[in-house]
N, C-alpha and C positions, 0 to 999 in steps of 0.2 A: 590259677586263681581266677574267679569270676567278679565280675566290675559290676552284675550283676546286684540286685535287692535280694539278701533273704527272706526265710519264712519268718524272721522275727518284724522284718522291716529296718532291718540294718546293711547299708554298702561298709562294710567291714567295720570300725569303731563309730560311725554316722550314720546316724537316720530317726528309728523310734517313734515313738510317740509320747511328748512329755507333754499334758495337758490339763486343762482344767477338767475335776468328777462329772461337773455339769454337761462336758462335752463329748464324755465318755459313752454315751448311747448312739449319738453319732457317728463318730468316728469308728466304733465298733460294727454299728451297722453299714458301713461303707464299706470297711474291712473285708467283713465275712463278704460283700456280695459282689464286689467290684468284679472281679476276674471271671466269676460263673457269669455275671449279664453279660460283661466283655466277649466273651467266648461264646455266647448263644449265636447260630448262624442269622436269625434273624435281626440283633442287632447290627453283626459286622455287619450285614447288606445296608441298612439303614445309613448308617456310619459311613460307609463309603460311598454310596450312591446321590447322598449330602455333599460328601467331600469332593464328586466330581461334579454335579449337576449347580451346586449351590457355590462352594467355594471355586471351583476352576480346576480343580486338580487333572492329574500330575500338574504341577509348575515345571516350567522348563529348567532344563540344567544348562546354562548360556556361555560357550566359551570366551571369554574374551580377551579377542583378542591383541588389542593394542595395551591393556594392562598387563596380558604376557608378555606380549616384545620390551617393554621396558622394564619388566625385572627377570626378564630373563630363565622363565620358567611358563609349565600350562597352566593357566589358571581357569577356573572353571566353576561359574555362581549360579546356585540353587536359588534359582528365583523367586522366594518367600514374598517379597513385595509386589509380585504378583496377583496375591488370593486376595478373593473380596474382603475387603476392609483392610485391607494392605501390609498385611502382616503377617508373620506364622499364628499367632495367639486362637487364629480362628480355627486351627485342626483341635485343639484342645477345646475350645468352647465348646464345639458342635458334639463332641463324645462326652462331654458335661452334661449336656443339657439333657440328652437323650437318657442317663445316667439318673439323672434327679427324675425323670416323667418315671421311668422304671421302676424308681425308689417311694413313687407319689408326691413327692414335692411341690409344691404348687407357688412358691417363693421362691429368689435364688438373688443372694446377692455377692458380690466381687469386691477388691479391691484394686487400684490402680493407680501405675506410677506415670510413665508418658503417657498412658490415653486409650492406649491398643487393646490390653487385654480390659477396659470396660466396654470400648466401643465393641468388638469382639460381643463379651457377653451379651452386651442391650442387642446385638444386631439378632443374636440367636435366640434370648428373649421374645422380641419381636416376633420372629419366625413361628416363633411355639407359643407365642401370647399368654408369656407368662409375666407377673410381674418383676421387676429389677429394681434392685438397690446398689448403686456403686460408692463406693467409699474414695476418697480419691483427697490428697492432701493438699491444704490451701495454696501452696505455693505451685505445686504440679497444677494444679488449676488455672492461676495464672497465665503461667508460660505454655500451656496445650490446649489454649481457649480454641482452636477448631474441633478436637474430639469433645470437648464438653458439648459444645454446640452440636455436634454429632449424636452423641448419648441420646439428650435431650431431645431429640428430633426422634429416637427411635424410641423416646416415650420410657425411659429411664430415669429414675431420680438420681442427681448426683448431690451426695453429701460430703462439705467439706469435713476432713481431719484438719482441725484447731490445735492441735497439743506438739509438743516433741519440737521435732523441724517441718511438721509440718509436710514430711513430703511420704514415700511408698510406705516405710515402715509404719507411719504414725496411720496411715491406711489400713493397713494391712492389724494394728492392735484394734480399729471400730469396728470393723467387718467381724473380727472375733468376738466384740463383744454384745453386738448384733445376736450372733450366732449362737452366743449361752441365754441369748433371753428368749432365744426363739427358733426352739429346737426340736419341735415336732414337724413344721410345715414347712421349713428353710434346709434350702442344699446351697453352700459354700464353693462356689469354684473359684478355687484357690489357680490363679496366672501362672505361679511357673513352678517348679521343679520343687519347691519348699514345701514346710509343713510337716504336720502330724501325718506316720504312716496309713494309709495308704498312697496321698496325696503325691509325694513324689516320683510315687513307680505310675500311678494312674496318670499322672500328665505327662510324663515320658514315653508309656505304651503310645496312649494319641498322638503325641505329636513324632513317636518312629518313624510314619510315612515317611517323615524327609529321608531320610537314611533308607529306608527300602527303595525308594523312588530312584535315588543318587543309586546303589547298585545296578536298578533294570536301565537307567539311563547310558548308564559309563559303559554297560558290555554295549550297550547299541553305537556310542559313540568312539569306541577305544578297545574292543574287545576285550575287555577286563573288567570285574563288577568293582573291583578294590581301589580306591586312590593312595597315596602316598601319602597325606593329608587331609583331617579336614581341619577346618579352623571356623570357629563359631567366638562372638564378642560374650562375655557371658556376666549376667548379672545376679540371679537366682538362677536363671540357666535351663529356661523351657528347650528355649532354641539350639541351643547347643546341645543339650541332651539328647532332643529326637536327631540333629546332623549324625549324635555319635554312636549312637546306640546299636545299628548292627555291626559295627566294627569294632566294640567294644573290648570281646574277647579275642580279636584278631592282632597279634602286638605286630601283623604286618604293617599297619597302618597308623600313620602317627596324629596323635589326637593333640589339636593348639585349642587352647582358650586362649582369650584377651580380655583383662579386665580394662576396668577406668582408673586410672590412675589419677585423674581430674587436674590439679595445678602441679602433681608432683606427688609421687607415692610416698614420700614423707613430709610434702606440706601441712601435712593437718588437713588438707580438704582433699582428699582421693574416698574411692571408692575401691582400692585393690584389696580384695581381703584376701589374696592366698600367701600376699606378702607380708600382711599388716595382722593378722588372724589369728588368735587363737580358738582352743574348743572352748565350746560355750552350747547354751537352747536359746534358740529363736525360736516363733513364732511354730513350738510347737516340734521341733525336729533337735537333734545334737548335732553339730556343725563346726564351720570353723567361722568365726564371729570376730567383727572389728570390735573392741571393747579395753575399758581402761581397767588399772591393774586390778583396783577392785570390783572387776565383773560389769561394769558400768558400759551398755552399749553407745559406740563412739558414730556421731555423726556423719554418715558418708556424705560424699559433695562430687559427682559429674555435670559436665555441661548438659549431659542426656539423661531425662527424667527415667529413662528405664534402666540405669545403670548406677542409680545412685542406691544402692540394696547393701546394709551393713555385714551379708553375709552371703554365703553360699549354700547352692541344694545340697546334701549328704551325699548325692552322688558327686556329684565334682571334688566335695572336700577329697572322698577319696582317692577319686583318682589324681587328685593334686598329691593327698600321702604317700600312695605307694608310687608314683613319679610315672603313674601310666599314660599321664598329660603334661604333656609342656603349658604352664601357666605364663601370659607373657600379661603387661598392662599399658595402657594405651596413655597419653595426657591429652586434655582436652583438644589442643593445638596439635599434636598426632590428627586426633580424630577428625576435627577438622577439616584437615588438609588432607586428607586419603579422601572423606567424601565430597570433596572438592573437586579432585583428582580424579575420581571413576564418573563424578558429573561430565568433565570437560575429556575423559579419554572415552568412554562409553554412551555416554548421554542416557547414565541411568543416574537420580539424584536416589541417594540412599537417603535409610534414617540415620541420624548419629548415631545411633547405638551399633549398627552397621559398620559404621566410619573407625570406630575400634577395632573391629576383627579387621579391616581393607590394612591397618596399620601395622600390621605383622610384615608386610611387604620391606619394612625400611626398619625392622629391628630383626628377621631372619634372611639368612640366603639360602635360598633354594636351587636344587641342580638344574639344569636343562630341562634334563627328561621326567624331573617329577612330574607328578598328576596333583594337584591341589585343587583341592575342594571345599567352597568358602559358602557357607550361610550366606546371601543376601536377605538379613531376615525380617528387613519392613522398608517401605519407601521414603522416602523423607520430606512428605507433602507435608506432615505435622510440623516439622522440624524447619519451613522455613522462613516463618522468623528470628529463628535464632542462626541461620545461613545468613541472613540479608543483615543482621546487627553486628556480624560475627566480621564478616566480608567488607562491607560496607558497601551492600550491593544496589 
């Protein structure tokens, strides 16, 4: 079996394209041309020679080691919070951006939930002077007033989402509807792993690097390219898809997701949809969706603004069905307390959304001699305020 997209745009009963006719020229012409620009040698050069000149790239793979000795296994963080703008979001922006100039674009607007993938976009906007529009919901506003501020500096207009809860999702329906009114001169970069096909195989090729990076690093460090593990926090699931992606079809290696489970995966306020889930269309894609009995999408609720997402990318649904990933879920107090924890063992402050995946540590055991390999996949300079309120620091 491959975990793999097919040529319909399906990871086995997930994926598709369920959308509005208006949006049908787009999405078609994205379709047909994604993988022939992908594939042209003059982009890849582009593309990477951005990814190492501009973002930092390789990010290092950092053993660390006093959060080993205390659980008693190797653990080993793919330094995401490394890259310019502090997060993984930016290996995707930069093969967006390039993508829409290709396409002719000359607009490009996002949506966003903690901050990362608008700042992300605005940054690469910037770069390519093109204009930005980020859609971004009133309350995520609120709470990640340093990336607004951010945006904004990079000469991005951030528009609040008014409607819903107000938070990714209610973003993530203006940005769409942005995008039916204005469909000739607008490219959509859609943040993580969701969406109408081709959207979740195109933001998963970009952000592969992790996972190709994690093999050339581990033969250098362990003479072996494979780990034992990897384990990514997963909300829509950019980041966790490119950790997982070459190891996919390899069932040597064992693939952990960590959702939010937020007060409690049956409080009424979690965000765990592989628990809480059934099928359902989101924004575009067939998934497994938190929703009530009549179809009705149910309010997700994390402490961390990139992990409050009412569903999952098509690729994770699957590999959550056919049991190719271990799905664990984090509560906000987990989360918490793991990036508390890798602050005062390592003197690395994660993002929360990070602080989910570190929490697998104290809901699995690991052998000695495994190899684990963890997304660290943004810093948690955004996030602290909600450290210092959290803490009482």
């Amino acid at each position: 079996m491959s975990y793999h997209v097919n040529e319909k745009g399906y990871y086995g009963a997930f994926g598709g394209a369920y959308i509005p006719e208006m949006l049908y020229p787009n999405v078609e012409e994205l379709r047909r041309s994604y993988l022939n620009i992908m594939q042209k040698d003059a982009f890849q050069k582009e593309f990477h020679q951005l990814l190492k000149d501009y973002v930092g790239r390789p990010s290092p793979l950092y053993f660390a080691k006093r959060l080993s000795e205390k659980y008693n296994t190797k653990i080993y963080l793919k330094r995401e919070d490394l890259n310019h703008t502090g997060a993984h979001k930016v290996n995707n922006t930069i093969g967006q951006i390039l993508m829409a100039k290709k396409l002719g674009k000359n607009r490009i607007i996002a949506e966003t939930g903690a901050g990362q993938h608008g700042v992300a976009t605005a940054t690469v906007c910037a770069l390519m002077g093109i204009e930005c529009i980020v859609y971004m919901g009133e309350i995520d506003i609120a709470r990640q007033a340093p990336n607004v501020a951010r945006m904004k500096m990079l000469g991005a207009s951030v528009v609040p989402a008014l409607s819903g809860s107000r938070t990714l999702k209610d973003a993530t329906n203006e940005a769409i509807r942005d995008w039916i009114n204005n469909p000739i001169d607008t490219h959509y970069i859609i943040g993580s792993a969701i969406g109408p096909h081709p959207y979740p195989d195109m933001v998963t090729r970009f952000q592969s690097v992790i996972s190709k990076e994690i093999k050339t690093q581990l033969l250098e460090k362990e003479g072996r390219d494979n780990p034992d593990y990897v384990v990514a926090c997963i909300g829509g699931g950019s980041n966790a898809a490119g950790t997982y992606y070459h190891f996919l079809d390899d069932e040597s290696v064992g693939i952990i997701a960590v959702e939010a489970a937020g007060k409690g995966i049956h409080s009424g306020e979690s965000a765990a949809t592989s628990a809480l889930g059934k099928e359902g269309v989101i924004h575009g894609c067939k998934t497994l969706l938190m929703q009530t009995q009549d179809g009705q999408i149910t309010e997700p609720y994390s402490i961390s603004a990139g992990l409050d997402y009412p569903g999952v990318g098509p690729m994770h649904a699957h590999l959550y069905q056919t049991g190719r990933a271990e799905f664990y879920s984090a509560t906000d107090q987990e989360a918490m307390a793991a990036g508390l924890e890798l602050t005062k063992l390592e003197g690395i402050i994660p993002a929360i959304e990070t602080g989910h995946a570190l929490a697998i540590f104290e809901h699995k055991k690991f052998n000695p001699d495994d190899l684990v390999v963890l997304s660290l996949s943004g810093r948690g300079d955004k996030d602290l305020d909600t450290y210092i309120n959290y803490f009482n620091l």
